[in-house]
N, C-alpha and C positions, 0 to 999 in steps of 0.2 A: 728316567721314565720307564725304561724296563725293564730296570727291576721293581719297581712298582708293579706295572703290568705281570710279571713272575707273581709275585706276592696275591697279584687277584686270583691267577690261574689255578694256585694253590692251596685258594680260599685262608692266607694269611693274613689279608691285609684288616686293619681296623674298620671299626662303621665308618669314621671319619674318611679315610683313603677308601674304601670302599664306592663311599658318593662321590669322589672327586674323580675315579676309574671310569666310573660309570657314569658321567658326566659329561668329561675327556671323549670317552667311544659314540658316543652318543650326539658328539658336532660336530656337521659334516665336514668341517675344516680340517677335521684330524684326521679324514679317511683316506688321504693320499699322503701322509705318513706313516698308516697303520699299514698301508700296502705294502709301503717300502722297505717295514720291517719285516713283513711276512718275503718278501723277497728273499733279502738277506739272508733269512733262517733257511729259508728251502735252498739258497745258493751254496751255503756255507755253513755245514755241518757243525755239532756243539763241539766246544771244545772240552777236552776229556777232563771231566771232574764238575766244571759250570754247566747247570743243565738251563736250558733257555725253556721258554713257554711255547706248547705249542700252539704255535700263528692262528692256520689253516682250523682248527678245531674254536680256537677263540672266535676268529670270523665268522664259522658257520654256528657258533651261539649266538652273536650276536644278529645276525642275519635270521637266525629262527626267531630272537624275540622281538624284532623289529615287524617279523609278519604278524606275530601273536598280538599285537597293540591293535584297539580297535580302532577302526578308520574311523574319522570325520565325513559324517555324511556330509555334499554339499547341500544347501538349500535349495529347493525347486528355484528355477528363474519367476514364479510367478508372486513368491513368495518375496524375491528380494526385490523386485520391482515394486512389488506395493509396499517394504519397508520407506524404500528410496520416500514413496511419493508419502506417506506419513511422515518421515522427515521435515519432508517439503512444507506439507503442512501445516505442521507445528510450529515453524520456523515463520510462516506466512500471519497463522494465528497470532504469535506475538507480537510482531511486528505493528498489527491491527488492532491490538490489545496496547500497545503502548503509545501509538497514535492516539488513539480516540481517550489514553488517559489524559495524554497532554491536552488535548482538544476542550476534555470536561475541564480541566484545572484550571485550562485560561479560561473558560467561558467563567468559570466560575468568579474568578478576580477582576471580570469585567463589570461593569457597573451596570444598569439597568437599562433597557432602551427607553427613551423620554418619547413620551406620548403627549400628541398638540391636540386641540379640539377648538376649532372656532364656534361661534355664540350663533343663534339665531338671526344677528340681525348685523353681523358683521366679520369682517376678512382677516386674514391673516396673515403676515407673512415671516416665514422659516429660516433663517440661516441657519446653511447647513458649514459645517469645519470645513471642507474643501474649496467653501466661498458660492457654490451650489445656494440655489434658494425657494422657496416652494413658497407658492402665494394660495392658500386656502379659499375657498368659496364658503360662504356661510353653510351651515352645520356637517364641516365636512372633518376627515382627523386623518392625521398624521402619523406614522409611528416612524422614530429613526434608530436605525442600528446603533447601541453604544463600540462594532468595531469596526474601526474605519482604517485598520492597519493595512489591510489586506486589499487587495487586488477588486473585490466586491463591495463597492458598499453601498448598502440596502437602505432603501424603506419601503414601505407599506401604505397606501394610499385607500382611503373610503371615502366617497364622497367626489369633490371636483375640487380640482388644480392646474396653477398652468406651474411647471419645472421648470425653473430655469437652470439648466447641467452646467458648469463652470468647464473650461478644459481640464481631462484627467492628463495625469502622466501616460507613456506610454504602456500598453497594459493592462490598463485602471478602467473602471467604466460603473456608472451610477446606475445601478436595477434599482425598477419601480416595480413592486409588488402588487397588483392588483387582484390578485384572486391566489390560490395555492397553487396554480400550472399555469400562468398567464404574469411572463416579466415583459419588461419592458426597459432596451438595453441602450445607452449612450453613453455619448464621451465630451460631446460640446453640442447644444441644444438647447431650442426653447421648445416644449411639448404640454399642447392640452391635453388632461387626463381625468376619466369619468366614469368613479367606479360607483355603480346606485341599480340595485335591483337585479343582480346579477348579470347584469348589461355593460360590459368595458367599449371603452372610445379614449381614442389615443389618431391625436390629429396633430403633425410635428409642423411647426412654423418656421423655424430655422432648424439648420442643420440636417442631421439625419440620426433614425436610431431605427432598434431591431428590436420586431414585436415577435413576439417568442411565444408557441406554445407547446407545453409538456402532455401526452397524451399517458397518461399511467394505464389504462387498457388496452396499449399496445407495445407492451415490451418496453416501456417507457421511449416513445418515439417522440422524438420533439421536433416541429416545423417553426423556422425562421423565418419571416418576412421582411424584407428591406422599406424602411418609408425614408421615402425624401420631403423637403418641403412642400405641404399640399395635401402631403397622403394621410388617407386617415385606415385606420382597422377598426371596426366594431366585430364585435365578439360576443353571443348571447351562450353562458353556462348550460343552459338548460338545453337549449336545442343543438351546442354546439358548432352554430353555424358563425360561419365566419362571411364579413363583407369589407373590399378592401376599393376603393374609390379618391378621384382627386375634390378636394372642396379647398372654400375660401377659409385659411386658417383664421382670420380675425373674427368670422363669424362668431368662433368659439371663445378667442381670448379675449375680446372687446373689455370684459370686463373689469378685465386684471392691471387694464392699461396704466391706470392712476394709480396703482396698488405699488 
């Protein structure tokens, strides 16, 4: 190695040793090597005939062009902070993006939801997959979710019905859709439901369930109601008033008895 180093001092060496010189000096690993050479030289004079490189001059080159190299600004801290949260970002975007691909893909492989409509002049009644069964009121309609995998499983209700909710598993629970902010949530239940003129009524006979509504003009705030057997919630869209009172549930389902 130093005679190699001799060779650069002398500007003897090839392009090829040249970059491997200046490679060698240039990682910090070798710099308490290089010291220990420059030691050496200034401890131990050349011996006469072999002339050595001198140390002390090669160090203070290489030390002048270690200054002459232009520093690396660092980045503002405000700069690398909003990198960070771009990152963050991007990472968050996809995530959302490949979620809601899968989301389309299955919706899309799912079959249609089946739409009921009873007749003017008579009843109907629904089994639902979960064993769930919905008894129609003349000219009233039905819509059921084609996905029932999941944790939610939905219908849609216009008109009048009494539900009768089957037990879910734990977890599980049957929302009744009646208006776009107004569910209605159970898990074992027999519930009157009376969706006609923008006017919901929901009077629970057995069980219990949870009348739900979504307030989209306030930060999306949603308020839960508990009904026991008895209770009923009317709900007018237009005025947004709500009234929550105990009545005789049979009043309402009297007619589904036979059904």
């Amino acid at each position: 190695m130093e005679e190699l180093l001799v060779k650069y001092v002398r500007n003897e060496c090839s392009p090829e040793e040249e970059q491997w010189v200046i490679g060698w000096l240039q990682n910090p690993d070798n710099e308490s090597r290089l010291r220990g050479l420059m030691r050496k030289q200034w401890s131990n004079p050349s011996v006469s005939g072999v002339e050595s490189p001198d140390w002390q001059q090669m160090w203070l080159g290489i030390t002048r062009q270690s200054k002459d190299l232009p520093a690396e600004p660092e980045p503002p801290l405000y700069r690398t902070v909003w990198r960070q949260i771009a990152r963050i970002a991007v990472w968050i975007g996809c995530i959302i993006i490949f979620g809601l691909s899968i989301r389309f893909l299955r919706e899309a492989q799912l079959p249609a939801n089946v739409i009921y409509q009873s007749g003017a002049d008579q009843y109907m009644r629904v089994e639902l997959t979960d064993r769930s069964a919905v008894i129609l009121n003349k000219n009233s309609k039905l819509i059921v979710s084609s996905d029932w995998s999941g944790p939610n499983r939905r219908i849609w209700l216009e008109g009048e019905a009494v539900v009768l909710v089957a037990e879910q598993p734990i977890g599980f629970r049957l929302s009744i859709h009646t208006a776009d902010h107004v569910v209605t949530e159970a898990q074992k239940a027999r519930i009157y439901v009376k969706n006609q003129n923008k006017k919901i009524r929901v009077v629970v006979e057995q069980g219990q369930a949870n009348f739900i509504i979504y307030y989209a003009g306030m930060l999306g705030e949603m308020k839960k109601y508990a009904l026991q057997p008895g209770g009923m919630a009317e709900y007018t869209e237009k005025s947004t008033q709500l009234i929550r009172r105990q009545v005789n549930p049979q009043a309402y389902t009297s007619w589904a008895r036979n059904e």
